[in-house]
N, C-alpha and C positions, 0 to 999 in steps of 0.2 A: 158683276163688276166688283174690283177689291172696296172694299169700306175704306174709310182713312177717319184717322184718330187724332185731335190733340193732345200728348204726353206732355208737352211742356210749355210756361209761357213763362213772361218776366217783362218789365218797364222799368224807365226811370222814372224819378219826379218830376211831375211840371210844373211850367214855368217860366220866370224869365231865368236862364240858365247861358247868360253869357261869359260863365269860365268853360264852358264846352263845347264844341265844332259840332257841326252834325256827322259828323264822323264815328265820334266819340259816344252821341248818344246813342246811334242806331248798335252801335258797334256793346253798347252797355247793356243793351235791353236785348240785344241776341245771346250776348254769354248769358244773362239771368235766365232766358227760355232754356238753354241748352244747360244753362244747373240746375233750373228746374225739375229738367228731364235726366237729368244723372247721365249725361249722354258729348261724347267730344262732336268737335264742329267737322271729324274726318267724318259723320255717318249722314251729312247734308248733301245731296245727289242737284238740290237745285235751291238755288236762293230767288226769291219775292221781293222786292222793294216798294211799299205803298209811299207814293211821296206826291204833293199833288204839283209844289212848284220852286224846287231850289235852285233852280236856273236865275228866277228872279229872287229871289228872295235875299242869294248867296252869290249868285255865279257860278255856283256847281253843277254839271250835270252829269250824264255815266254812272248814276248811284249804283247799278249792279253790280257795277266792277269794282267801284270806290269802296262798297262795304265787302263782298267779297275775300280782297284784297287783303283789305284791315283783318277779318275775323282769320284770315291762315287759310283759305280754302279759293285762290285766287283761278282756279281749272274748273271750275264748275260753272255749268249755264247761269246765269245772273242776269235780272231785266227789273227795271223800274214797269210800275203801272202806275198811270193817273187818272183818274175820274174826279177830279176836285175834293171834296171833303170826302167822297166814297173812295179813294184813292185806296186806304189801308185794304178793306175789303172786299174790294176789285184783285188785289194783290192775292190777301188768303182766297178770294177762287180762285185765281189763277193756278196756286198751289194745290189746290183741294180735288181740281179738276187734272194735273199735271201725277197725280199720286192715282188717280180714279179712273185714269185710264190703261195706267199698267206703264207708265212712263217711267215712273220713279215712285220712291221707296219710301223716299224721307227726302222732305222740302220745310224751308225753314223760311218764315214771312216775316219781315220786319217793316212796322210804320215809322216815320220820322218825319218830323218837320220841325226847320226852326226858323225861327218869325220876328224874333223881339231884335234882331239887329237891324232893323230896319227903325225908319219913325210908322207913327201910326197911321198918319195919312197915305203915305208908301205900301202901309200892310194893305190895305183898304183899297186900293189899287189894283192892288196883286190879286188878292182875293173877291176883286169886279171882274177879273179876265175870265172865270168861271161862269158868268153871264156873257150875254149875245150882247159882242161887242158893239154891233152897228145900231141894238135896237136899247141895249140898258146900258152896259158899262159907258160905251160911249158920249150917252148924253147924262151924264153923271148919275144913274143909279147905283146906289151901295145893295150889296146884301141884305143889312141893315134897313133899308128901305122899299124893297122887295119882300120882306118877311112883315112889313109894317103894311103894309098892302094887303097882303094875307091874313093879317091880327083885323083889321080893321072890317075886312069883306065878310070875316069870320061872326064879328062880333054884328055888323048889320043882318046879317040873314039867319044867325042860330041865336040870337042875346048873350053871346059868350061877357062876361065884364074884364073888365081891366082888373078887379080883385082876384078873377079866378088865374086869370095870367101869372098875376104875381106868383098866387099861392104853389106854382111849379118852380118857381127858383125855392122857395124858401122851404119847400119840401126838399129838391133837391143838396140844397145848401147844409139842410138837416142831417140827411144819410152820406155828406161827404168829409162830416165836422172832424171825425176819427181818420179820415182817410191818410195816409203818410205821405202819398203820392200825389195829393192833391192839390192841385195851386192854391186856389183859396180854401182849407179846412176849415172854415168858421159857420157859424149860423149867422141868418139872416130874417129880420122880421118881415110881417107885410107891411108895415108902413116904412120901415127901408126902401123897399121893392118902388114902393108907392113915391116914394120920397126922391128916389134917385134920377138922376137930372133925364132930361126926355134926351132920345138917341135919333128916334122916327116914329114920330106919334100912330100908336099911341106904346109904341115900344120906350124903356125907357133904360139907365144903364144895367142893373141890376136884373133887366129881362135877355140879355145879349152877353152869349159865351167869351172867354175872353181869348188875346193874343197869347199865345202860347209857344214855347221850345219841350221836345220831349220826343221818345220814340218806345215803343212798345214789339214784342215780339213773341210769337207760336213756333213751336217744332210741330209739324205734323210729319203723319206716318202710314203705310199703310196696314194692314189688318195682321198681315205678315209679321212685320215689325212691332206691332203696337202689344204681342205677347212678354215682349223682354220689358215693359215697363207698368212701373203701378199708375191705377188709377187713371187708364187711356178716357177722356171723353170724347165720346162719339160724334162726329159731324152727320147729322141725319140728313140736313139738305143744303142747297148755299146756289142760290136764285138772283137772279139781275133784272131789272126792268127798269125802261129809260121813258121819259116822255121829252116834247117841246125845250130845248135848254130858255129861250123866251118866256115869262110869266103869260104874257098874254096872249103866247098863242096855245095854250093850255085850253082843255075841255072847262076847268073850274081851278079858281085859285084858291078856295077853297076846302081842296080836298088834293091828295097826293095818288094820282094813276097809278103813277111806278110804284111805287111802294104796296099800291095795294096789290098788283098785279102781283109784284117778286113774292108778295105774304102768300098770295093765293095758288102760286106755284110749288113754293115751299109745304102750304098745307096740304096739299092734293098728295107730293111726292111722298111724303110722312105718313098721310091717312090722321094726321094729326087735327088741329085748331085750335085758336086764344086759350078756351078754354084748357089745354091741355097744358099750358105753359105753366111755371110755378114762377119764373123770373124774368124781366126783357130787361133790355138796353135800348134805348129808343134818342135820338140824335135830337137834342135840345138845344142843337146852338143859338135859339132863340125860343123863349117861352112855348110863341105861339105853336111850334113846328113839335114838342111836345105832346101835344091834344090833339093836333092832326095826323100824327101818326101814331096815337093813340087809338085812334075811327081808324086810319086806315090798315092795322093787323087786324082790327077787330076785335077789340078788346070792350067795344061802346060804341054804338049806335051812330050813323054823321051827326058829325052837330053835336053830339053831347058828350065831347071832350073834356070840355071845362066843368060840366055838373061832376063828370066822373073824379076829375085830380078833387073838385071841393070836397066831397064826398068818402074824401080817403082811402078808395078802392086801390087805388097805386103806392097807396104807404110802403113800409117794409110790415106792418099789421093787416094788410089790405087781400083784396080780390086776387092781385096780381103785380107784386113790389118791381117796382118801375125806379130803375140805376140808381141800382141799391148803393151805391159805393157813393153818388153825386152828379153822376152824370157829365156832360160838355159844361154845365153853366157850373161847377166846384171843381172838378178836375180839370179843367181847360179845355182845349182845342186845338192842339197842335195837327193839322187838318189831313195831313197824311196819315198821320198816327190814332187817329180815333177810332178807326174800325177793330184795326187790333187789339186797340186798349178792351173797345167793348168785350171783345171776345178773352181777353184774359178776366175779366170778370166776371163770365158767365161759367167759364172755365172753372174758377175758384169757388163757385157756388155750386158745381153739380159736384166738385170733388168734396165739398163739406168744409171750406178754410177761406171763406170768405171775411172778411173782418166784418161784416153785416149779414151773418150767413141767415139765409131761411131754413128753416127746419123741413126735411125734409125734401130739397131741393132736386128735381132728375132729371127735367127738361128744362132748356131757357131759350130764349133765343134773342137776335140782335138786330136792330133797324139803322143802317148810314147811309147818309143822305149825302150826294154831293149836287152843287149848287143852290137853288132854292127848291129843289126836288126833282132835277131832269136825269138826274140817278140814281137808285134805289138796290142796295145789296140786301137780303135778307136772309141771314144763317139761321139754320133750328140745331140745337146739340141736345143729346142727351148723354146721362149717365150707363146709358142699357142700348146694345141697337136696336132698332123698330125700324122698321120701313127708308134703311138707307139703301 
């Protein structure tokens, strides 16, 4: 079957970004891929749109068409995907799979989401419709408080602390201080972390990703095409696995199914494993979800998620540098657009021009979670192909 390549990516800044429509951004962060890629928008065979909810959010719906439309290329197949927060990279397979079948040539995935024109209780709302309405949104579970659920089960059955919690934003916070793209570029102590007002015990603000506007975007290509461009990085796998959208009717809330299974698919199809990674992205929209999907690539043992982040393993000096750029809790959230974003960062570190680059960098790969885990996308990319 053809291989398929990313040649190009590009983002805006996030943020709250209310001089711009989501039009505008999605429409921003496809030209920056497609400048990236030194490539016009005549050579896109099929457009992706990851978005998880602009219907509610805006009143918008039709994103395929509506970005299409805007970028000059309004004749080509065009379709929104949503899987909640995995939304962006439900999108790039879609693409990845739409190139790998011999479909098309060059497909071009854009995440976007904008969020801040809403109030916050409104966002908080929107983003409960991602749980099972009859059994959590509706008797008012937040996210927020499904992930405090998780922090808390965590912390009675493994001894995770509340210090090791923190210590994931404020590393993050660290590696996203440079960042230009990132909502909040700043550092962040532990007694910050510690400091900051409780959210859903024993989460508190400073452990929870924030509201976000922004959009992110990939040119992919297939093996064909990916000659005419420098620097193609290779898609080795790109795996899905769903569990319960309910927490409790989940095996363990404790541990993430989906995601270990999408890992465990992805490392079979590669011939690869953790150990071969040099860089992940892993979905920190809440401290805790950090460390659990830290256990579930397999990066560390169950359970010793938090000894691992104390430990420094996941530094950008570590075992295995873990969003290197800041992750969800420095760069934000814009919750269609994260998957993307991840993968333009993994992108930028096997090409060697990452603003936090590893030395050395040929494999990475990326963990997006949508809901509190009832979707699980997993991409592995390298620099070289191996086992696509």
């Amino acid at each position: 079957m053809t291989n398929v390549a990313v040649v190009g990516v590009g983002q805006t800044k996030f943020g709250e970004l209310w001089e711009h429509s989501l039009r505008d951004l999605g429409v921003k962060a496809a030209a920056a891929a497609l400048g990236d890629a030194k490539a016009e928008a005549g050579i896109v065979q099929s457009l992706y749109i990851g978005n998880m909810s602009a219907g509610r959010f805006l009143g918008q719906e039709h994103l395929g068409a509506l970005i299409a439309d805007n970028l000059g290329i309004p004749h080509i197949p065009a379709v929104r995907c949503e899987a909640a927060c995995a939304s962006g990279s439900v999108a790039l397979r879609s693409a990845y799979l739409d190139i790998k079948s011999g479909n098309a040539d060059a497909a071009l995935v854009v995440g976007v989401e904008k969020m801040t024109d809403l109030a916050n209780d409104e966002v908080s709302m929107t983003l409960a419709a991602a749980g099972d309405q009859e059994w959590e949104a509706g008797i008012g579970l937040t996210f927020a408080g499904l992930y405090a659920l998780m922090a808390r089960a965590h912390m009675h059955k493994f001894g995770t602390t509340r210090e090791q919690l923190a210590m994931v934003s404020v590393q993050n916070h660290s590696n996203g201080k440079n960042n230009p793209y990132a909502q909040f570029n700043m550092a962040v102590t532990l007694e910050d972390v510690l400091n900051s007002s409780v959210v859903a015990d024993p989460l508190r603000l400073l452990d929870c990703s924030p509201i976000t506007d922004g959009a992110a975007a990939a040119l992919l290509v297939s093996d064909k095409l990916a000659k005419q461009f420098e620097n193609p990085v290779w898609i080795l796998a790109s795996e899905q696995a769903n569990d319960a959208v309910a927490l409790h009717d989940r095996k363990s809330i404790v541990e993430m199914q989906a995601a270990k299974m999408a890992a465990k698919k992805a490392y079979e199809k590669t011939g690869l494993s953790a150990k071969h990674m040099d860089v992940a992205e892993v979905h920190d929209c809440f401290s805790i979800n950090e460390i659990i999907s830290l256990e579930a690539l397999g990066f560390c043992e169950p359970g010793r998620g938090g000894k691992f982040v104390e430990s420094g393993a996941a530094a950008l000096d570590g075992e295995i540098p873990v969003n290197t750029t800041g992750g969800l809790k420095s760069i934000g959230h814009p919750v269609g657009a994260t998957g993307v974003r991840q993968i333009c960062d993994i992108v930028r570190q096997l090409r060697g021009d990452s603003i936090n680059q590893i030395k050395g960098a040929k494999t990475g790969m990326n963990l997006n979670v949508g809901g509190s885990g009832a979707t699980a996308v997993v991409n592995i990319l390298g620099n070289e192909l191996k086992g696509a």
